[in-house]
N, C-alpha and C positions, 0 to 999 in steps of 0.2 A: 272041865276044860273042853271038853268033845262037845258038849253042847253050845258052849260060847262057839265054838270054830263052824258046828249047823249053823247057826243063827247067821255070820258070816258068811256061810255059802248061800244063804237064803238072800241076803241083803243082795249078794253077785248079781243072784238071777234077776232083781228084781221083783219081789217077790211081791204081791199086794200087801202082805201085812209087817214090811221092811219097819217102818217106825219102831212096830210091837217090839221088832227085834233088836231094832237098835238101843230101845229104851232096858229090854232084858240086858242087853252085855254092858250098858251101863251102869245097873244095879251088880250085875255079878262085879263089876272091878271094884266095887267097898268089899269083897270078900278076901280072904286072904288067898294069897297065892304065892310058889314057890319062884323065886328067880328067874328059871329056865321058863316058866310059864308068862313071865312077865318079860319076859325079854323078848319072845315070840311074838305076845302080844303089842309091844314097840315094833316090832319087825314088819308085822304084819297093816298095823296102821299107816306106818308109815309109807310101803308101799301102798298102801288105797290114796294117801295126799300123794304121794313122787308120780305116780304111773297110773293112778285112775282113768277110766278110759270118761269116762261121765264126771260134771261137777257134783252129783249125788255122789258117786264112790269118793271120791277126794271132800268132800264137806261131812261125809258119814267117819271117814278118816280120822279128818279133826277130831270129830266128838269124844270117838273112842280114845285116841293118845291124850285129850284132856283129861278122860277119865280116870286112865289107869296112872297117869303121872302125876294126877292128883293125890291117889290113895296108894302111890307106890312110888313116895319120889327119890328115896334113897337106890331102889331100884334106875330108875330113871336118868337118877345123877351120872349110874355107871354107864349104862344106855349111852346119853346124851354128852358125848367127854368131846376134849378138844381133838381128837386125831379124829373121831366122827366128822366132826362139822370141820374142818382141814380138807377132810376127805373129799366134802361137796359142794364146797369152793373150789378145790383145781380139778377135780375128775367128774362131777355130777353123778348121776343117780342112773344106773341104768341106761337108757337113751336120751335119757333128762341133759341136757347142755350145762353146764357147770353154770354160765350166768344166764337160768332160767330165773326169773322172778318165782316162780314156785318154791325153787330152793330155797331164796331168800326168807320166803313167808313163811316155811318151815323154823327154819333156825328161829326166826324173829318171834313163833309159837311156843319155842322149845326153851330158849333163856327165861320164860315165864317161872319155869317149874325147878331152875338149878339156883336160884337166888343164895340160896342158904349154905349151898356147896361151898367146900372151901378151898375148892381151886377154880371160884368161880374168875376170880381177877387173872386166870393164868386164859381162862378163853377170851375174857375181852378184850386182852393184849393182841392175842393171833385176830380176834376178828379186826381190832385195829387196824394191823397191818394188809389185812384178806380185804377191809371194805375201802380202805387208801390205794389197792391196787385196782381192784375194779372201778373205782371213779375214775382213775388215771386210763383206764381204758376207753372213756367218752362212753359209754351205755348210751340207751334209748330213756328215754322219758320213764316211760312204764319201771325198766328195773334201777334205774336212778330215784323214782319214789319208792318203792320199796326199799331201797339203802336209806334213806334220808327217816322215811318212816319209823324204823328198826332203832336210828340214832337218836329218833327225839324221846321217843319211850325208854330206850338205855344210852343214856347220854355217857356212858364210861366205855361205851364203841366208839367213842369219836377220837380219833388221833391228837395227841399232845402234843406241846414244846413245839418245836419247829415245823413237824409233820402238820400240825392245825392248822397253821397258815398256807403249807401246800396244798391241804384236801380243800379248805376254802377256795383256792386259786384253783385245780383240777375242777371242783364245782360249779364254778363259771365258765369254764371252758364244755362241761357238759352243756350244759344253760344255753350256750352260744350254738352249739348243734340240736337243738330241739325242735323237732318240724311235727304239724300233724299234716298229713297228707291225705286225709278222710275229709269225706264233705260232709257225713252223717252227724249230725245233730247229734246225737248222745257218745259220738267216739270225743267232736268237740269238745264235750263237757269233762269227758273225761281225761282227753290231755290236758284240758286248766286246773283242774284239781291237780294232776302229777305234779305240773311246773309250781302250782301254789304249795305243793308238800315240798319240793324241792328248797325252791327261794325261801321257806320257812324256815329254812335249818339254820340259814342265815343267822337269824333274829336271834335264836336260842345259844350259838357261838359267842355273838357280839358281846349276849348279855354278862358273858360272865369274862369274857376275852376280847377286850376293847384295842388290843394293839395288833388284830387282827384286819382291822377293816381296811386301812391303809390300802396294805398289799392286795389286797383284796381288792380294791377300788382301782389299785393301779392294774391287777390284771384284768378288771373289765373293761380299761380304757385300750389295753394291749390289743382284746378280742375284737372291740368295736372298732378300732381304728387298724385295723387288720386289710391290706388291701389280698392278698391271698384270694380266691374264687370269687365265683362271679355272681352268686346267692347272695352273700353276706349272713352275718350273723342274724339269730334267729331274734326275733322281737320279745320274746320273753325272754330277755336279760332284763325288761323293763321292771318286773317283779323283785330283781338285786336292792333298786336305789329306794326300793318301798322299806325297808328296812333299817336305810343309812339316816342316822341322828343328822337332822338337817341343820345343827351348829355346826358341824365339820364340814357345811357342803362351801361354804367361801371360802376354807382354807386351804382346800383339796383341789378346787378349781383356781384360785390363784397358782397353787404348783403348778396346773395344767398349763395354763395361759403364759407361764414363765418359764417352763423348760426348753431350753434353746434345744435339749435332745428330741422333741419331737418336731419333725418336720409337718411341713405344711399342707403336704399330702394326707398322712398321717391323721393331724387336725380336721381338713373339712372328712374325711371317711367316717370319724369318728361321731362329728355332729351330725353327719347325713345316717347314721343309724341311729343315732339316740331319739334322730325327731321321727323316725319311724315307731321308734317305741310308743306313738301314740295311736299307733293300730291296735295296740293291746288292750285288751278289755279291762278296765276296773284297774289301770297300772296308776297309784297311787304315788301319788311325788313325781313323778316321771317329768312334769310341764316344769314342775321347778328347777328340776337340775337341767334339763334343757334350755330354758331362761338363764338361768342361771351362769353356762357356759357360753351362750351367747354374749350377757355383759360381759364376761370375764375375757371375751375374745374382744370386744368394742374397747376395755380398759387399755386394755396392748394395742389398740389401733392394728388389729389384724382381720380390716375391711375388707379385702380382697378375698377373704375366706366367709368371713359375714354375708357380704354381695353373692356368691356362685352359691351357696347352700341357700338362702332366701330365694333367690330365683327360680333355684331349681325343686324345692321342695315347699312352696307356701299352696302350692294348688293340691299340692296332696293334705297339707294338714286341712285347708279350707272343705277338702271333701271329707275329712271328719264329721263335722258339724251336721251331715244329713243324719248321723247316729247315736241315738242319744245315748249311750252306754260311754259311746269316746268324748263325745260332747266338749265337758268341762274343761279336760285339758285341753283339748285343740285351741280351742276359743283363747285359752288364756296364753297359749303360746302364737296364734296368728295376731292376737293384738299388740303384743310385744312386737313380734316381727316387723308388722306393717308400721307401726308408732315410731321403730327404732329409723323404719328404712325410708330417711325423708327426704333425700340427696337427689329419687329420681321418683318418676311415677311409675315402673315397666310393674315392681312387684306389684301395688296396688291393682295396674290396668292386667294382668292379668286374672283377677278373681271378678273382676267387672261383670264380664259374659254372665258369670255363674250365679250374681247376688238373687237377681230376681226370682230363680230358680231356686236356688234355697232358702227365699222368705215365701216363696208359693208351698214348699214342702213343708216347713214350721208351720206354717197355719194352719193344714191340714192336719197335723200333727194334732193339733187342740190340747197340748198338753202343759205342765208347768216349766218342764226344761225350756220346752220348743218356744213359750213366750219370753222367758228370760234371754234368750240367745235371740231372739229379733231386737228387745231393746237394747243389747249389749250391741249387737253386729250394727243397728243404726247409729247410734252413738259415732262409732266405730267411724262408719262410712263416712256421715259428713262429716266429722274427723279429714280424713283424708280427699276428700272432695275440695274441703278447706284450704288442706295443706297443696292441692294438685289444683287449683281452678284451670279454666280453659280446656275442656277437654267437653263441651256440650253432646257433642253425638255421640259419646261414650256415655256419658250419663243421665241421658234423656231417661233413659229403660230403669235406670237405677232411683234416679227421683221418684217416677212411677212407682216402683215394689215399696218404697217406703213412706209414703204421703201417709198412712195412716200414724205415723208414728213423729214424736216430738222431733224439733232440730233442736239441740244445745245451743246455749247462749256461744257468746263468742270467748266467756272470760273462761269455760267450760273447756270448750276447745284445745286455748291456749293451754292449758292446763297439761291437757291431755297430750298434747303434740310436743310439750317441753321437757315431761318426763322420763323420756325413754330416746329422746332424740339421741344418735351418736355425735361424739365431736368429729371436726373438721367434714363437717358435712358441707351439700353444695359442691365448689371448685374442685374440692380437693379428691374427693370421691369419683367422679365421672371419670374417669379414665382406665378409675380399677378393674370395672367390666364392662369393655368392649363386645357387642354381639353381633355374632352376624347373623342378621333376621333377612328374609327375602323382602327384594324392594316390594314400594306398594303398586299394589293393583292399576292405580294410576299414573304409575309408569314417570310419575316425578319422584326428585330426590328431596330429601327433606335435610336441614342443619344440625348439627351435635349442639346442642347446649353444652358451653363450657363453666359452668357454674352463674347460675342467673343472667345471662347472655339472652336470655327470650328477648328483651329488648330490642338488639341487635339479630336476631335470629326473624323476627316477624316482618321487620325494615329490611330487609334484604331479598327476603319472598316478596313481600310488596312491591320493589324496585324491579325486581326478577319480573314478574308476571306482568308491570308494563312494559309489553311486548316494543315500543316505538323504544323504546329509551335503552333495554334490554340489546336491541340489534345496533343501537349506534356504539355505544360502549363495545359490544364484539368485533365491529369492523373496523375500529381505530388501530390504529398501524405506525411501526416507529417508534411507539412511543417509552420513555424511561422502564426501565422495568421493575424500579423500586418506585415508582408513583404509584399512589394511592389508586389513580387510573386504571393501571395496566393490574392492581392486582384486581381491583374489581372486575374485571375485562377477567381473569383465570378463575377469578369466584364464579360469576356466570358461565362463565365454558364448563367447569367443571358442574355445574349445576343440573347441565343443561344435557352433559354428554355422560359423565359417569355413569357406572355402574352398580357402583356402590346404594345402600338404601339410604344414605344421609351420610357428609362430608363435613369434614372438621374446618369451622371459618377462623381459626388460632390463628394465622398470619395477618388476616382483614381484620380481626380484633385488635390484637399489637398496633396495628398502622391506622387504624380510624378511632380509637376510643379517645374521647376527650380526655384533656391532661387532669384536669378535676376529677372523672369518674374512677371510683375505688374499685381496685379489683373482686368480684364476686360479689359484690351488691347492687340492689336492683336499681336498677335507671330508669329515665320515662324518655320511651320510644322516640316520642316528636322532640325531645332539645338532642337525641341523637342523630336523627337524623337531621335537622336542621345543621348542623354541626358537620354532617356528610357530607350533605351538597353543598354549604360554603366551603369547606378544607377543597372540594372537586371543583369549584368553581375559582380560586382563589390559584389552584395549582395549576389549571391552564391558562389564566391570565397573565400567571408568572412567567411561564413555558413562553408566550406569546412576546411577553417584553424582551423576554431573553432574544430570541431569533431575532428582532428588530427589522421586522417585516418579511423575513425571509418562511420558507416552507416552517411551521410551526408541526410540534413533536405530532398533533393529533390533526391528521390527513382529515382531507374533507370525505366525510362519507356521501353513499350514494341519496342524502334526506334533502330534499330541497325547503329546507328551512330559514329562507328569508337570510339578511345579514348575516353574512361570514366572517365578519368580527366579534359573534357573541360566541360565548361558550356554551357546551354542551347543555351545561346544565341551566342557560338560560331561556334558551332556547326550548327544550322540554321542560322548566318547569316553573322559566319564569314569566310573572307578570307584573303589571302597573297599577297603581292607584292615587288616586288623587284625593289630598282633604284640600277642605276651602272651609275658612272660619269668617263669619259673616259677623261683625259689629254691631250691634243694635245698638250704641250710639250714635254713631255716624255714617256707616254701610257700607263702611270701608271692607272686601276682603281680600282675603289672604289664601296664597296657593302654594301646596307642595306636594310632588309627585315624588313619587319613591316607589322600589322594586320588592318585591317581593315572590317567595318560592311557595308558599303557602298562607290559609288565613285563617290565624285562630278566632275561632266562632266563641263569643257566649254566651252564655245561659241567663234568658231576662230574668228578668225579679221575677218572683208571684203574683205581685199586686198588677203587674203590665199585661194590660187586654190588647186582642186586635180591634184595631178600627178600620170602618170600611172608608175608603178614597173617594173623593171627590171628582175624580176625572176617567177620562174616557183612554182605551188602548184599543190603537189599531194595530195587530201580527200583520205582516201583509206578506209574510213566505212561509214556509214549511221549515226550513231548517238554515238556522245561524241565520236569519234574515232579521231587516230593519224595523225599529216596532216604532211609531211616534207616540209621544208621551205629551197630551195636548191641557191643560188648563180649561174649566169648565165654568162657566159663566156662575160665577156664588152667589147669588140672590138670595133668599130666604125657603130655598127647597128645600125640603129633606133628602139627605148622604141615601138611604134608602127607597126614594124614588126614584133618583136620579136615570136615565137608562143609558147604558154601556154595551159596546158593539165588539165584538170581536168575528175577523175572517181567519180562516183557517184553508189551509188545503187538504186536501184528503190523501197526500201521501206520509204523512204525518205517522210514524210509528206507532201502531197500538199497544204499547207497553206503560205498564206503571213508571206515571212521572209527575214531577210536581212542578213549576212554573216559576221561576225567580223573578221579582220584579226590585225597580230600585223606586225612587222616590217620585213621589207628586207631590201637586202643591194645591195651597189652599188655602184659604186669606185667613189672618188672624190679625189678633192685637199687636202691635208692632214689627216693623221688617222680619220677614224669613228668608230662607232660602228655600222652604218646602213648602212652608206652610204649617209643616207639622211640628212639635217639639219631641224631644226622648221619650219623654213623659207619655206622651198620646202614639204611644207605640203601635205598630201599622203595619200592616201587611199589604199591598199596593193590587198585586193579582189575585190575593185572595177575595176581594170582592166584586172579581169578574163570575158571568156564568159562566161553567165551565162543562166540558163534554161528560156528560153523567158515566159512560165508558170509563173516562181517566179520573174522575172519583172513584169510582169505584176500585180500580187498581191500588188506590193511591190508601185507601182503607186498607184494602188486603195488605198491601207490604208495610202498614206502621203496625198492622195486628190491632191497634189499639184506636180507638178513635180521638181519647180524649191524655195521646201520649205526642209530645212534639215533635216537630220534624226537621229536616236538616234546612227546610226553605223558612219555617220561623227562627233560626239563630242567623240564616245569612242576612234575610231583612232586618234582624236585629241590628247586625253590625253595620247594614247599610242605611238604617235609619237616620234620623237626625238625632242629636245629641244639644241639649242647653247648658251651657258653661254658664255656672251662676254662682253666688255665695264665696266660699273658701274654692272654689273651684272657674274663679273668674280666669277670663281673657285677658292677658297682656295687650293693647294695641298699640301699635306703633303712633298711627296716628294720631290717637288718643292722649298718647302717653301716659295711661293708666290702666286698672284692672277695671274691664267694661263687662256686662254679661254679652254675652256670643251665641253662637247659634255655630257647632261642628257638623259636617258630611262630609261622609266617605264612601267615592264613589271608583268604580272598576275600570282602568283607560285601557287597560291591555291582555288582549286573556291568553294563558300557557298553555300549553297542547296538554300537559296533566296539571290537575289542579286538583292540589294539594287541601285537603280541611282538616284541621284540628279542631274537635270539642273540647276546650279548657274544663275539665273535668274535673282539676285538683286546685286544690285549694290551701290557705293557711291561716287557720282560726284564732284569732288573738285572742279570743276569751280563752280558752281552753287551750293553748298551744300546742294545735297537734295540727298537723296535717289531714284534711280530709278530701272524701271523693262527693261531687254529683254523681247519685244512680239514676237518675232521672233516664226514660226508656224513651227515646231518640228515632222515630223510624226511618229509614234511610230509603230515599228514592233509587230507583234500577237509573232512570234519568233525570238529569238536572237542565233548565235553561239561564244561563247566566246572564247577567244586563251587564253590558259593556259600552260604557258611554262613549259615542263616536267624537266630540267636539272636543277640541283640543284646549290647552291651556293657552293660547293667545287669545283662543276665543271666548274664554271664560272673562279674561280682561278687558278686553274691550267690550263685553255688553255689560261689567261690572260700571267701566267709565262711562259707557254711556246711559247707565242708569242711576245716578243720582236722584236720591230722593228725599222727601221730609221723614221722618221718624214715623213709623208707623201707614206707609202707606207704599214703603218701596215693596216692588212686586218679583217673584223669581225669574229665570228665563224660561220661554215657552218656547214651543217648537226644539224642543231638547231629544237628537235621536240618538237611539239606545241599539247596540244590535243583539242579537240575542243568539249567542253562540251555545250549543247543546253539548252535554257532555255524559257521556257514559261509564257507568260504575265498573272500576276492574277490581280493585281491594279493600277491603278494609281491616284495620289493622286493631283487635278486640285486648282491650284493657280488663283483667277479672281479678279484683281484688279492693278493697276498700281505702286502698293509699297508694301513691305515687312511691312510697319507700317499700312496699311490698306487692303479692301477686304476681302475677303471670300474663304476659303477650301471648297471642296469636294470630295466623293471618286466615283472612277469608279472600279469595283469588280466584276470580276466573278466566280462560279466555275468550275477551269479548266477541259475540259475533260482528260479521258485515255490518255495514252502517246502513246499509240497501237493501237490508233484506228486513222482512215481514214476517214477524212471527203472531201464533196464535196466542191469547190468553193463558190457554191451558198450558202446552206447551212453554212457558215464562212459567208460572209456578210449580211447575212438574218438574224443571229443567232438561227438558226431550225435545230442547232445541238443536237439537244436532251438537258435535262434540264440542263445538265452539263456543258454547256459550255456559259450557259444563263451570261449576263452582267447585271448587278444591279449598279444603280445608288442611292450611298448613299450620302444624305444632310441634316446632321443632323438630324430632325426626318422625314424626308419625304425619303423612298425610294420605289424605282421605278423599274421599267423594262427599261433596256436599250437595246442597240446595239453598237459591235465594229464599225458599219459606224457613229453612231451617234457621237463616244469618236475624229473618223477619223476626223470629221466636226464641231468639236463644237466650235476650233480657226477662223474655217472663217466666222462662225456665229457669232461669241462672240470674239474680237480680243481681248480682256483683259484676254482669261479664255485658259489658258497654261498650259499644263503638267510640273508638276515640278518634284513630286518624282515619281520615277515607280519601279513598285516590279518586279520580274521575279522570277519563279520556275524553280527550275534544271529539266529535263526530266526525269522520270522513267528509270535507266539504271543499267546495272549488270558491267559495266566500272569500273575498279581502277581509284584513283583518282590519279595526281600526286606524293603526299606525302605519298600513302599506303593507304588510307582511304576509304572504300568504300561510293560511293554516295547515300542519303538516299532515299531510297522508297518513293514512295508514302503515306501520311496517309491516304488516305481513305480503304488500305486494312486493316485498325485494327479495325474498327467495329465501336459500341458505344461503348461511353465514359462513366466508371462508377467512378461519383460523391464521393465523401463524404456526410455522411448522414449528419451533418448538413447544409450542403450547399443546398441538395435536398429540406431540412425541409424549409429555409430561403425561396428557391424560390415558396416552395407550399404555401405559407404563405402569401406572394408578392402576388399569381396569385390568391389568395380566397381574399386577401382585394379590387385587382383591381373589379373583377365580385362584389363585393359586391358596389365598388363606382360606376359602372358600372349601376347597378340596382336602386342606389339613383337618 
């Protein structure tokens, strides 16, 4: 025994030949020894584990008490009793802390060697109750693995009956305080093993105590949905649900979603931790039960919890995906998320910014994850690009990052955005989450969509940003206050003057939606607004009968807009046309002039070319001036020899523009009126020479050369047309179906004028509604032919042109004025059907009609603030560019110009009818209100700053 206890003080010192020594007192413990020698020797070992000063003395420790409790375990039994280990559970060892993990790894060495004892059941009782009370104390990670350790090697330490379900529940509540607070790479490592020994205990409970898990699951949802501090639970509880049999996870989540005792607070805290559990490294199942509770919250329609947690946490889980370790789940829970969340685009437009930037990191990445998650996340995108169209300067950058990669079909899509959608999406959602975001940059306000309301939301920006039509509606006075008028009149005040980043148009919706159109589905913009300005035109006619001559409800404003008997909206937006059907049996024709607010354009056949004109044009002003349209001697020249004059003046705007002409004429086989047929479809100034300057313009803004333009649909409709076959002419005189010869030509031009591209269509083959994508490039400026000769005079040089079949001639000396018009909106159709997609407006405001700008400055848009382009999209507007509106069809082949506004040019011109054309409004100043309109709006903008401030 003296030399065993040398060899001991030799190990103390350190001795160089420690090993030797320690390997001697391990051969001496197979020797026999007396009790009191053996008990010393317990005594002694165990001080080297309890109080070593070095992990040498404490691992030299071990060895020794293995040894001698090997070859002396009846010894050992007495040694090693339950008032022992009692002892260093509540007192500890010397300076040793009772819940040192030392201690634990002691005891957990020491039940190795008492197995046999037969009071062995009477220690695992008391450790029962010792290790039930230490977990109920919250521990650190560190001595919470070693308890859990201890249990799975001697699972008859683990508390029974009802105490198992509490040390479970204690167990999670440890789990929920586990922090590492090291940055160190290897402590890292080491806290994920603790938590993975911990969470393991789990599994080995479950497996043999399956009415454990329950409570179990209820008190994880207790700790997660815990509003208590300001940390939150720790992210390895994620390690819990890796264990939970995933057939109980729908019936356990149903409980959740149907407990009226948890409140709603309660609820989102809970899902806002869970979807952090995908910070955790390797947390297995985690995406599921996250999904999982997300359905189970869509099933109960508890949207308003859905909305605030998506919103607020899809940019966290999207910055997962830069990791490949979190990867898998993120991915599978951001596709959910965004799939589910289709009512708005905020959640989508917030990961926007970031795509490019995490397909530039996956690439670099070169790895197998980082290619699976590009094709997944593009899929993904035009997905949601699909479901969100209209939004080009958002996803210019995005189309970009992902060109290398496939788009999905369309039936793919559908697929994909129908699975996961929530019901009462659309109407019924938008109001759930209200935000207050800071207005835009642009210092305009944008409209709430109220469930597919774009329609109405891009027609009201459009109407808004003509500024002439804008100030007349503001300075009406008097008038009813539940007229359609007067609320448009509070729509633009408030547009114009809030505060707020975008204003709810709920009452203008109510009072202008046609009786036809169904609440929250999609309309097509142009029969809504058509629909506007007649109900606005119709209601001050009314208003006008009513007074019976006396002051009528809407005061004259300060516009000097010709006849004071038309209404507003004739005045801004109407004009005249005339058809005249010419008989080619007997040369009889026929006149009828009718009013019109707009003119739907459309789209020739394929098979219809241009042809170039037979006659001669002389311009003889600069602007809104008279043009003569003269008849060219036809002999047997050739159309391409012919030579054609045009004057110009030099103060002529250098800006991209394209030249509208209306008809010529030119001899053919029996009577015309033009010369031309439908057929030999024609463009009249397109085969003028023209200033290589405004070609060129006229390239840059179609982008395309061989894509049409807004001057081939107008000449289309102004062309001549042949009634012939099943589509003959009635004539009077005839009194039968004769073939005819239709024109339709312009007698009156509106201060805005209105174009619709008829875009939609309805396929009897197929019964479906479809769209023209055809790419349309839209002029900055328009010259419109406006026929100066009146309809009396169309009559008498009809009568006095009697002719034989075949040789009557049209009328010559026919003048045309040519009123200019400048682009302020267009209003962009992006979706493949008139029953679906999405509206938005393009707006700007226009400059001076006198002023001069450079080229550059026109496609830069650094014309000064006036001519700046604003992209309105329902509540997001933006800063644009005419090159951006130029490109947004070859970027976006579904997002097509449908309606476009044009403003008359500033000009001191008569009009054809005696009228002069109206000024500009920006020369009338500011707009003064009605005070209680001013009151309404100051009331608005103290309650916003007041929600502002909550």
């Amino acid at each position: 025994m003296d030399k065993i206890l040398e060899n001991m003080d030799k190990m103390l010192s350190h001795h160089p030949t420690s090993m030797k020594h320690v390997k001697r007192i391990k051969e001496a413990a197979k020797e026999p020894l007396d009790h009191k020698q053996c008990m010393a020797m317990f005594e002694l070992s165990t001080k080297f584990i309890l109080s070593g000063d070095t992990q040498f003395q404490k691992d030299v420790g071990k060895e020794v008490l293995e040894a001698f409790a090997q070859n002396h375990t009846a010894d050992f039994e007495i040694f090693f009793n339950v008032k022992f280990i009692l002892k260093l559970l509540q007192d500890g060892y010397g300076t040793l802390s009772k819940r040192s993990s030392d201690i634990l790894e002691y005891i957990h060495l020491g039940l190795k060697y008492i197995q046999g004892n037969t009071s062995v059941d009477e220690t695992f009782h008391a450790l029962q109750i010792e290790l039930l009370r230490i977990v109920c104390e919250k521990p650190g990670s560190k001595l919470c693995a070693c308890v859990c350790k201890l249990l799975a090697e001697y699972p008859q330490c683990i508390p029974n009956g009802k105490f198992q379900v509490v040390f479970c529940q204690q167990l999670v509540r440890c789990i929920g305080q586990f922090q590492c607070t090291s940055q160190d790479e290897d402590e890292i490592v080491k806290f994920l093993d603790q938590v993975n020994k911990v969470s393991g205990l789990f599994q080995q409970i479950w497996w043999t105590q399956t009415t454990a898990i329950i409570p179990t699951l209820r008190e994880l949802f207790t700790v997660t949905s815990s509003t208590v501090g300001s940390d939150g639970p720790s992210n390895a509880l994620a390690t819990v649900v890796h264990y939970v049999p995933l057939e109980i996870m729908d019936e356990v989540i149903q409980n959740l979603a149907n407990d009226d005792c948890i409140t709603d607070v309660e609820m989102k805290t809970a899902l806002t931790n869970m979807i952090d559990w995908l910070s955790w490294p390797l947390a297995k199942n985690a995406d599921k039960w996250i999904i999982g509770l997300l359905k189970g919250l869509a099933a109960v329609k508890e949207f308003s919890i859905l909305i605030q947690v998506t919103l607020s946490k899809i940019e966290q889980v999207f910055s997962r995906l830069f990791y490949p370790i979190l990867r898998q789940g993120a991915l599978s829970v951001l596709k959910y998320m965004l799939l589910s969340f289709q009512h708005s685009p905020d959640a989508f437009h917030l990961l926007v910014p970031q795509i490019p930037k995490l397909m530039a990191s996956l690439s670099k990445e070169r790895s197998n994850s980082g290619i699976s998650c590009q094709q997944q996340l593009s899929e993904l995108v035009h997905c949601m690009i699909f479901r969100f169209s209209g939004f080009p300067d958002l996803y210019e950058p995005v189309i970009e990052a992902l060109k290398d990669f496939p788009i999905p079909n369309k039936e793919k899509i559908k697929q994909l955005l129908n699975q996961s959608a929530w019901t009462w999406q659309e109407n019924k959602l938008e109001p759930l989450h209200p935000k207050l975001v800071a207005k835009s940059k642009t210092g305009k306000t944008g409209v709430t969509n109220l469930g597919n309301t774009c329609y109405m939301n891009s027609v009201i920006q459009a109407l808004f940003m003509a500024s002439g039509f804008r100030h007349a509606v503001m300075l009406l006075k008097d008038g009813d206050s539940q007229s359609l008028m007067m609320k448009l009149q509070w729509l633009f005040a408030f547009l114009e003057h809030s505060q707020r980043p975008a204003i709810s148009p709920s009452s203008f919706l109510k009072a202008s939606s046609p009786p036809w159109f169904n609440d929250g589905a999609q309309q097509d913009c142009s029969e809504y607004l058509r629909y506007l300005l007649n109900r606005l035109h119709e209601e001050e006619m009314t208003s006008k009968r009513i007074t019976h001559g006396q002051r009528h409800s809407y005061s004259e404003t300060r516009m000097d807009c010709g006849d004071p008997g038309k209404t507003l909206i004739e005045r801004m937006f109407g004009g005249k046309m005339v058809t005249r059907i010419l008989c080619r049996c007997c040369c009889n024709v026929s006149f009828c002039e009718e009013a019109f607010t707009d003119l739907c354009l459309a789209f020739p056949p394929p098979n219809k070319v241009l042809q170039r004109c037979d006659y001669s044009v002389k311009i003889t002003g600069a602007d809104n001036v008279a043009s003569q349209f003269k008849q060219k001697d036809m002999t047997a020249k050739s159309p391409n020899k012919q030579t054609q004059t045009i004057y110009r003046e030099p103060s002529l705007r250098m800006v991209p523009f394209e030249i509208i002409g209306s008809h010529g004429t030119t001899k053919k086989d029996g009577p015309s009126l033009t010369g031309v047929t439908k057929n030999d479809y024609f463009c009249p100034f397109n085969s003028m020479p023209k200033n290589d300057f405004a070609v060129d313009c006229v390239a840059k803004a179609s982008g395309s050369s061989r894509c049409k333009s807004v001057s081939d649909l107008i000449n289309y409709f102004l062309s001549p047309e042949m009634l012939s076959g099943d589509n003959r002419y009635y004539c009077n005189k005839c009194t039968s179906l004769q073939e005819a010869e239709k024109v339709v030509e312009l007698t009156g031009n509106p201060h805005y004028l209105i174009l619709t591209l008829l875009r939609f269509s309805f396929d009897l083959v197929t019964m479906k509604h479809q769209k023209i994508l055809d790419n349309v490039s839209v002029p900055l400026v328009l010259k419109l032919p406006i026929r100066v000769n009146s309809k009396d005079e169309y009559k008498i040089r009809a009568k006095n042109q009697r002719c034989k079949l075949g040789s009557w001639q049209p009328f010559a000396d026919t003048t045309y004025l040519s009123i200019i018009y400048d682009l302020c909106s267009i209003v962009v159709h992006s979706g493949i059907s008139s029953e679906s997609g999405h509206y938005y407006c393009y707006a700007s405001d226009c400059v001076d009609a006198n002023s001069v700008i450079g080229l550059n400055e026109i496609w830069n848009g650094e014309g000064g603030d006036d001519d700046r382009w604003y992209l309105y999209n329902d509540t997001r507007v933006s800063f644009s560019s005419f090159e951006s509106i130029s490109n947004v069809t070859n970027y976006f082949p579904k997002d097509t110009a449908y309606v476009l506004f044009y403003r008359q040019r500033l000009t001191r011109q008569p009009c054809p009818d005696g009228e002069p054309v109206s000024a500009d409004m920006g020369l009338y100043g500011e707009v003064g209100l009605s005070n209680e309109l001013m009151e309404a709006i100051s009331r608005d903008n103290l309650q916003y700053l007041q929600e502002e401030d909550k």
